[in-house]
N, C-alpha and C positions, 0 to 999 in steps of 0.2 A: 478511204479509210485504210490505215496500216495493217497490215497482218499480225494478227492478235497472236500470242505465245499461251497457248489453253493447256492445263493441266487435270486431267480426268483421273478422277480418284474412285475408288469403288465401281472399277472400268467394265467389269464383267465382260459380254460377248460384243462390247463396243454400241451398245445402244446410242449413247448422247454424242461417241464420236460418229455416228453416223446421219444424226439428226443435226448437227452440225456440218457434215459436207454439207448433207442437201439443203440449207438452209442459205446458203451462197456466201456467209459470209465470213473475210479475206482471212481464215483461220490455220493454225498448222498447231495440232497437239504433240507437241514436246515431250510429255512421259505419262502413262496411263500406268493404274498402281492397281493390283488386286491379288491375293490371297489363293485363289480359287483358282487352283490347276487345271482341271475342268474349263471351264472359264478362260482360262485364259490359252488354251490350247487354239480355241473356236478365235480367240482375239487376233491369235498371231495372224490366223487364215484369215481373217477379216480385214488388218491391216496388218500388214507384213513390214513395212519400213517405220511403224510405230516404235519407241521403244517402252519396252512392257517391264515393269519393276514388280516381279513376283515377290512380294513381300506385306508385311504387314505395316500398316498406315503407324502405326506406335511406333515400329521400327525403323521409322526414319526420322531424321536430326533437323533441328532448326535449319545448321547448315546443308543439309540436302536439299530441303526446300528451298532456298537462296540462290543456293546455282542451277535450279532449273532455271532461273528468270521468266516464271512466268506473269500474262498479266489476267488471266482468265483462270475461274475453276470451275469445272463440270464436277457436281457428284451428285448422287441417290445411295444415301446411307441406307444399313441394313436396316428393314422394316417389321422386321416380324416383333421388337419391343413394341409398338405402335399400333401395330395392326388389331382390327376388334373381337375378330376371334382367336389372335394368342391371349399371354397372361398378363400383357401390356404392362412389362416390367420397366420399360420408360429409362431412367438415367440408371436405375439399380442392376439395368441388365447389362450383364459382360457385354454385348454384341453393342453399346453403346458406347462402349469407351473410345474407340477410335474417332468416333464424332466428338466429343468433347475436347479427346487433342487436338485436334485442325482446330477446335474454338480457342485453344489456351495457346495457339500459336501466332495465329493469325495477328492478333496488336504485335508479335515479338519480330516480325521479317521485317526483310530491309526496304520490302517493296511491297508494300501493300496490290492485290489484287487489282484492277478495272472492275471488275467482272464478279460476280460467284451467282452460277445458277442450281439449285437444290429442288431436286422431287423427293417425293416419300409421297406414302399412304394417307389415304385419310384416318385419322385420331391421330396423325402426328402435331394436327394445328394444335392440340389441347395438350401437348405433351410439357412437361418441365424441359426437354431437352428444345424444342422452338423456341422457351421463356429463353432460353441460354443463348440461341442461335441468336436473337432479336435483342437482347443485352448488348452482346458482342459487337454486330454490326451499328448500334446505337453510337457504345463506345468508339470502335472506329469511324463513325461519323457516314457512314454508308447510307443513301435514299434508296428502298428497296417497295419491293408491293409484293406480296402473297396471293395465290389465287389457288382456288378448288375449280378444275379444268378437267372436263372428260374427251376423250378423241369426238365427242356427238356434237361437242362447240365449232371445230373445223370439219362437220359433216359427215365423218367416219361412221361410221354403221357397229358401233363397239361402246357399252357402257363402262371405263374405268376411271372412276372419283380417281384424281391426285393431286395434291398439295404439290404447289410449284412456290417456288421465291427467285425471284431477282437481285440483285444488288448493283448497284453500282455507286463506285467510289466517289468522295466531295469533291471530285477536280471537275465532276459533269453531272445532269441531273437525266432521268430517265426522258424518254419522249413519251412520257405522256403524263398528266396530271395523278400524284401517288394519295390514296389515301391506305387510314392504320386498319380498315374494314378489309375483311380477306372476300376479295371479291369473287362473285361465281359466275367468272365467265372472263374472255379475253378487255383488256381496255382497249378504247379506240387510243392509237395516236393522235398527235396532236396536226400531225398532216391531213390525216384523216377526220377530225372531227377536231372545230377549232375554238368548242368549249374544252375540251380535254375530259369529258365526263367519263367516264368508267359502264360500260355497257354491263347488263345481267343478263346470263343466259340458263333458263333453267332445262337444256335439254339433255340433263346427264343423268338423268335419274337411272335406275338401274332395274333391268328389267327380271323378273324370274324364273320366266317359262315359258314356252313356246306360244307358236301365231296359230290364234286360230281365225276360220274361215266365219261366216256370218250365221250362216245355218249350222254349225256345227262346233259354237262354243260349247267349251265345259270349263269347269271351273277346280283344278286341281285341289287335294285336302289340303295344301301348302300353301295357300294363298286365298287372296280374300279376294271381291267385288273390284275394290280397287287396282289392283293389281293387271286385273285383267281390264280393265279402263286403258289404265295404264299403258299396256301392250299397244291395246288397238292405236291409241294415240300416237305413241311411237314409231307406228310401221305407214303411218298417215302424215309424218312431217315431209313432208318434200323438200324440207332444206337438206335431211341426211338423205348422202346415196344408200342405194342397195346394194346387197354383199352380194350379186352376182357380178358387179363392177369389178368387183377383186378376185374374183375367183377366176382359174388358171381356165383355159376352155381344154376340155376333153379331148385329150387326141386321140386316134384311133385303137393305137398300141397301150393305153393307160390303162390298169390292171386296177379300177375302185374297190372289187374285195380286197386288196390291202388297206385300206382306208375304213372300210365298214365295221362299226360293232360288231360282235357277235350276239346273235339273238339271248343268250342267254343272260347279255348285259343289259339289251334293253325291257327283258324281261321283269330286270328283279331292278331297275331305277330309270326308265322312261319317265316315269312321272315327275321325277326330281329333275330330270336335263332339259336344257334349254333348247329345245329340238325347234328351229328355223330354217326355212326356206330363199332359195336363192331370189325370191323378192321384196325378201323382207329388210327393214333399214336397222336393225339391232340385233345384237350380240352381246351377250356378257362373255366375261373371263372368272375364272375358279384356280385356286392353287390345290396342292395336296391335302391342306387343311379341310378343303371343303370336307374330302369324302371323312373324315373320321368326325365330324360335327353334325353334318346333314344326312348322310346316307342311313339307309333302315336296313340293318341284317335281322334276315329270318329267316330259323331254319324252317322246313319243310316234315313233317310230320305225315308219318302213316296214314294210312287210308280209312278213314274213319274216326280216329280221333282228332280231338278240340285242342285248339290252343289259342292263347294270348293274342293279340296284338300286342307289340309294343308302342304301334304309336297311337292308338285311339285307345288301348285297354279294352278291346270288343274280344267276346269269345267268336270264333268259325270253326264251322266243321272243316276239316279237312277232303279233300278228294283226291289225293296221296302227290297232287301232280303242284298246287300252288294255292296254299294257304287264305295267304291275305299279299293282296300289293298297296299297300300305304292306304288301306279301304279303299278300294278303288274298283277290284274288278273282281271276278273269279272266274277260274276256267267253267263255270255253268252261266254266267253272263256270258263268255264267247259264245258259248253252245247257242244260246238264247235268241245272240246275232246273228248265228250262221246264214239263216237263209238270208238276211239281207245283205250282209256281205259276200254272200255268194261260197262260201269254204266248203269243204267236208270236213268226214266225221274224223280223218288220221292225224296225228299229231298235232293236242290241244294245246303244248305249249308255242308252238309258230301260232298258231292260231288267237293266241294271245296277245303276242306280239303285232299282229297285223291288226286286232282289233285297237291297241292303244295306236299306231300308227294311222289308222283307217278317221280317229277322232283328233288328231294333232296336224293330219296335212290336208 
């Protein structure tokens, strides 16, 4: 196979040119384009003999595109129109325009692409801008598949849904049987399986909270029966490794209080994080959005006075030190456990802390 001429759009710290070396194949990216100074500081160091077009995807010209000659696109357009907890402003939001150019361009070059590989988020399958993407390559006559793919289908120990698409131009048709169903999960090839059938895998589901042990499930206020089904089942597939497989081994000089919460973090949202163990096979991922949707702030109230919940609306007395955790505990449920956990009576909120710790590991 010839050495493909790839062009990586929305290049950021060089994700897909990197899943592209290691994917072996005969590829050389010609010009990566992003916006993001940031971003693209991390890119140069990532690849240095890259050349990197800090500019805006609008701000380049038909003929720009033309004289890269290229015959591949990599890109992951911005997400956050899409995504289920923004306001999923779809074609109407600004951060969508630049993807519509690349659509309104694409029939106008001289040389149509081989290639275009696209991720986003999931709700992007449902979006007016996919209706657009899927027009377009219609028009240009492109056989493409779509698929909802988490890293748990190639055994990764990480739950992240993402919309991927293929494309490839009428001069060749993909290797393996395409159908208009957005399939979940990788297809076999046609080497590989010589129906060409399209395989399902349902192990992307997404988990919420942590592993627990057999004697000492509990069932978070955040989650239901199923959920924690769910868990156990997940950390029981032996097709996904364990995240101790990844993880760096401890040297002796390695300094892990930089790495540790601070107790007062896992104080006031243990109950919310996804707290796992180096043998367990899953992991989610969270952006910044999470904490302003899911976190519970509250304040802490004098010693003897009542307040709210806000997330159950229960009244508690106070005991000047921690209120309410998502109803979950109170520093006189520590007290409660002490002697089986073994503590004293000085500082109830460690003592907190080890108690949510002592029923999550």
């Amino acid at each position: 196979m010839e050495q493909l001429r790839v062009l990586e759009l929305y290049s950021g710290i060089g994700g897909m040119h990197y899943a592209l070396t290691e994917s072996s194949v005969p590829a050389e990216v010609v010009a990566a384009v992003d916006v993001n100074t940031t971003a693209n500081e991390i890119y140069k160091h990532n690849f240095p003999n890259t050349l990197l077009l800090p500019k805006t995807i609008e701000g380049m010209t038909l003929n720009d595109f033309n004289k890269l000659d290229f015959d591949m696109i990599l890109m992951s357009p911005p997400c956050q129109p899409f995504t289920r907890i923004g306001l999923q402003g779809d074609v109407s939001d600004p951060r969508t325009k630049s993807f519509l150019y690349i659509l309104e361009l694409l029939p106008r070059l001289n040389k149509l692409p081989r290639f275009i590989l696209l991720e986003n988020v999931k709700g992007f399958e449902t979006s007016s801008a996919r209706d657009a993407l899927i027009k377009t390559l219609k028009e240009c006559e492109y056989s493409f598949q779509e698929l909802m793919v988490s890293p748990t289908s190639l055994g990764i120990p990480n739950s992240r849904l993402r919309y991927f698409l293929i494309a490839k131009a009428s001069t060749g048709s993909l290797s393996f049987q395409t159908t208009s169903e957005i399939l979940e999960g990788f297809p076999k090839t046609s080497s590989s399986d010589a129906t060409g059938t399209p395989t399902i895998s349902n192990t992307h589901s997404a988990s919420l909270s942590s592993n627990m042990s057999d004697n000492k499930d509990i069932i978070y206020k955040l989650e239901t029966a199923q959920d924690l089904e769910r868990k156990r089942s997940q950390n029981s597939e032996e097709s996904i490794r364990r995240l101790q497989d990844f993880l760096e081994e401890e040297g002796q000089e390695t300094d892990m209080d930089h790495y540790l919460l601070p107790p007062k973090t896992l104080l006031r949202y243990a109950m919310l994080m996804d707290i796992v163990s180096p043998t367990c096979r899953r992991s989610v991922c969270f952006t910044k959005g999470f904490s302003t949707k899911y976190l519970h702030k509250a304040a802490v109230p004098g010693p003897g006075k009542q307040s709210k919940c806000s997330c159950s609306g229960q009244t508690h007395q106070s005991s000047g030190v921690v209120t309410c955790f998502l109803c979950s505990a109170t520093v006189n449920e520590v007290r409660r456990e002490r002697p089986q956990l073994g503590l004293s009576e000085a500082n109830p909120e460690r003592h907190f802390v080890l108690f949510v710790l002592y029923y999550v590991n």
